[in-house]
C-alpha positions as MATLAB code, in Angstrom:
seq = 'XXXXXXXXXXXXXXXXXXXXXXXXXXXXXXXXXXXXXXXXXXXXXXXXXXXXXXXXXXXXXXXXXXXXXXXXXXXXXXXXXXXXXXXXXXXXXXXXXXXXXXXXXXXXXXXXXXXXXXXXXXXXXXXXXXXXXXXXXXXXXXXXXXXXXXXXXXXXXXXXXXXXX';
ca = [
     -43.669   53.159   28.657;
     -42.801   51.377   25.529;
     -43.705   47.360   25.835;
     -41.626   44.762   25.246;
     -42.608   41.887   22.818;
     -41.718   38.566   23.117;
     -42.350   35.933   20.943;
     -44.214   33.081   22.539;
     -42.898   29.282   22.313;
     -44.449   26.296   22.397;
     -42.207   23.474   24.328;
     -43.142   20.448   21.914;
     -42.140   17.222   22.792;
     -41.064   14.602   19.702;
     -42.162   10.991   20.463;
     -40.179    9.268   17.674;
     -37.091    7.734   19.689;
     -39.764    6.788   21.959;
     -41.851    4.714   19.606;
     -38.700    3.669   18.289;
     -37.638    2.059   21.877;
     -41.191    0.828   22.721;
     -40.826   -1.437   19.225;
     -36.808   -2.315   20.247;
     -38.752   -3.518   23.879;
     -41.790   -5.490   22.146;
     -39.209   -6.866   19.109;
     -36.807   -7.740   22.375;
     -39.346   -9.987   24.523;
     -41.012  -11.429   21.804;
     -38.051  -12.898   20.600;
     -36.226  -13.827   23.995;
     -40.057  -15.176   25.341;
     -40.246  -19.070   25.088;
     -43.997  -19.862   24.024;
     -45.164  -22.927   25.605;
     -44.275  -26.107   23.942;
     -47.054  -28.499   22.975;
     -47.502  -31.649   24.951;
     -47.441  -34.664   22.461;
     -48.254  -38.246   23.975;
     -46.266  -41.190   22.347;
     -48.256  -43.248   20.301;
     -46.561  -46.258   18.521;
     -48.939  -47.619   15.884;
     -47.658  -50.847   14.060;
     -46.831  -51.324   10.527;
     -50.048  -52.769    8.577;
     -47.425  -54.085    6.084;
     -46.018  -56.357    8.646;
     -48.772  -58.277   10.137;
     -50.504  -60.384    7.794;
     -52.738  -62.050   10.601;
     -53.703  -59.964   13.499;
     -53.410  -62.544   16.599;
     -55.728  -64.388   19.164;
     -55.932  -63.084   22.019;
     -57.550  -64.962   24.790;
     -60.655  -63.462   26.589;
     -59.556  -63.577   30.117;
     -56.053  -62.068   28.287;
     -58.130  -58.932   26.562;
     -60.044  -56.352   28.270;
     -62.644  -53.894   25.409;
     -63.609  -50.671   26.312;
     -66.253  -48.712   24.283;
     -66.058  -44.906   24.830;
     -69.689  -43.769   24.229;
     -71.640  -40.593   24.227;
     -72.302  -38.269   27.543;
     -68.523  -39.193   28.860;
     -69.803  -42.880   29.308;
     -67.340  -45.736   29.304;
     -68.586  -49.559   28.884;
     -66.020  -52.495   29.228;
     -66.614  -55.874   28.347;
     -64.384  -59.246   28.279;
     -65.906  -61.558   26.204;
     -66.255  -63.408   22.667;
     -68.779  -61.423   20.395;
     -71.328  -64.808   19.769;
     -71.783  -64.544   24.132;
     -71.714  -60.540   23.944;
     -75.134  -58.952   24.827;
     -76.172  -56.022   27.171;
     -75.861  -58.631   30.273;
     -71.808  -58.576   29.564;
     -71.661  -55.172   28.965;
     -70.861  -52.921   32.065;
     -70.306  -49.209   32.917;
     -67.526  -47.653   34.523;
     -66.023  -44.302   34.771;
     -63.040  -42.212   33.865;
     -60.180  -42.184   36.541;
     -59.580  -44.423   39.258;
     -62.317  -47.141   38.997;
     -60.946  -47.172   35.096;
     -57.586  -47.649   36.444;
     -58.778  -50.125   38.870;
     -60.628  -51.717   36.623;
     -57.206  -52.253   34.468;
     -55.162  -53.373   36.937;
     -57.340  -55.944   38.451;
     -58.240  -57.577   35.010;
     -54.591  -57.698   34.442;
     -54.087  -59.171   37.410;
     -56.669  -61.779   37.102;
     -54.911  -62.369   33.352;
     -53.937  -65.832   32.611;
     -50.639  -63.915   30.769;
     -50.573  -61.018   32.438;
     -46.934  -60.392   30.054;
     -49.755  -60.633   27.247;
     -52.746  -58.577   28.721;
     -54.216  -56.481   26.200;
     -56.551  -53.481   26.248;
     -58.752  -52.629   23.437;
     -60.159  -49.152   22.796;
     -62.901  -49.048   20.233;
     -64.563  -45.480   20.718;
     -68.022  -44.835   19.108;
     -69.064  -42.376   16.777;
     -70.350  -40.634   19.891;
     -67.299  -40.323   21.730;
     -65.760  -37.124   22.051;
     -61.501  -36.508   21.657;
     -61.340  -35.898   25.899;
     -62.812  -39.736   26.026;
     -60.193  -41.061   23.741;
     -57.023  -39.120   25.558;
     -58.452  -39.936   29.092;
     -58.097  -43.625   27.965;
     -54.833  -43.661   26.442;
     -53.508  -41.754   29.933;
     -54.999  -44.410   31.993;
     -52.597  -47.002   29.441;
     -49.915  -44.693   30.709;
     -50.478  -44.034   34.128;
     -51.102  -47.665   34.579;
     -47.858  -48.618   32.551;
     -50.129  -50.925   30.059;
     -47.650  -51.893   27.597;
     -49.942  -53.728   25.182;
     -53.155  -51.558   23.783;
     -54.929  -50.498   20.340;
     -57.297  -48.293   19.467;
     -59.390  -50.079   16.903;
     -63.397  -49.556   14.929;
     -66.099  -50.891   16.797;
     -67.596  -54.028   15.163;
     -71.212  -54.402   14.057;
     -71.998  -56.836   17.197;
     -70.775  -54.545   19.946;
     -72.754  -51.238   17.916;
     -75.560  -53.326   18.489;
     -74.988  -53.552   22.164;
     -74.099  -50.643   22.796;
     -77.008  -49.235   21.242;
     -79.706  -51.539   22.749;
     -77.805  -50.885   25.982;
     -78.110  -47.079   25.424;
     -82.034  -47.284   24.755;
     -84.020  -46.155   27.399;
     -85.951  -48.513   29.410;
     -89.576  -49.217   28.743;
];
């Protein structure tokens, strides 16, 4: 019997429109995807050029917070020839900061006029520093600057950060 001979095919498959739609579906989200939007906090600094004369501001009108090292937060609200490590206290993030606030404010002789000042030390971290301006937010402090710590309260804070003997 005489055979029969048939040539042998192989089914091959061509993946180029596929590619080609796989990049039309990755080019298509990419583009109709909104990325999240960065949270920015308003922060009005004044102009330098304006004020000549920073003003007074009244102790029991003021209240100084000193962001320190190890997520520690002193306060103090006093005049810097009185200010030792007796006037300067410890309190922490979150509510007893925001207590804190409002009951100074409270107890302010203006409270139209109360002022918070954040001086943050060379050992503060940036989480310090945005905790405290969201407690002048959450607690709708209208009056607050983030200034350099002076020599006097350094010194404080230092001696207050030694360790006992």
């Amino acid at each position: 019997m005489a055979e029969i001979t048939t040539s042998a095919r192989t089914a091959r498959v061509d993946m180029t429109p596929m590619v080609d739609l796989g990049f039309l579906l990755i080019t298509f989200f990419m583009f109709t995807t909104t990325f999240s939007t960065p949270n920015v906090m308003k922060l009005t600094m004044p102009d330098n050029s304006v004020i000549d004369i920073p003003p007074e501001i009244a102790e029991s009108n003021s209240l100084t917070l000193i962001l320190g090292k190890d997520n520690k937060l002193f306060w103090h609200q006093t005049n810097f020839e009185k200010l030792s490590t007796n006037y300067l206290f410890e309190v922490g993030y979150g509510t007893s900061l925001r207590q804190l606030i409002l009951q100074k404010r409270k107890k302010a002789r203006e409270e139209e006029n109360f002022t918070v000042i954040i001086r943050p030390t060379d050992d503060a971290n940036y989480k310090n520093a945005v905790d405290a301006l969201d407690e002048m937010m959450i607690t709708n402090q209208q009056r607050y600057v983030v200034a350099d710590l002076t020599p006097k309260e350094k010194q404080v804070y230092e001696a207050k950060q030694a360790p006992m003997p």
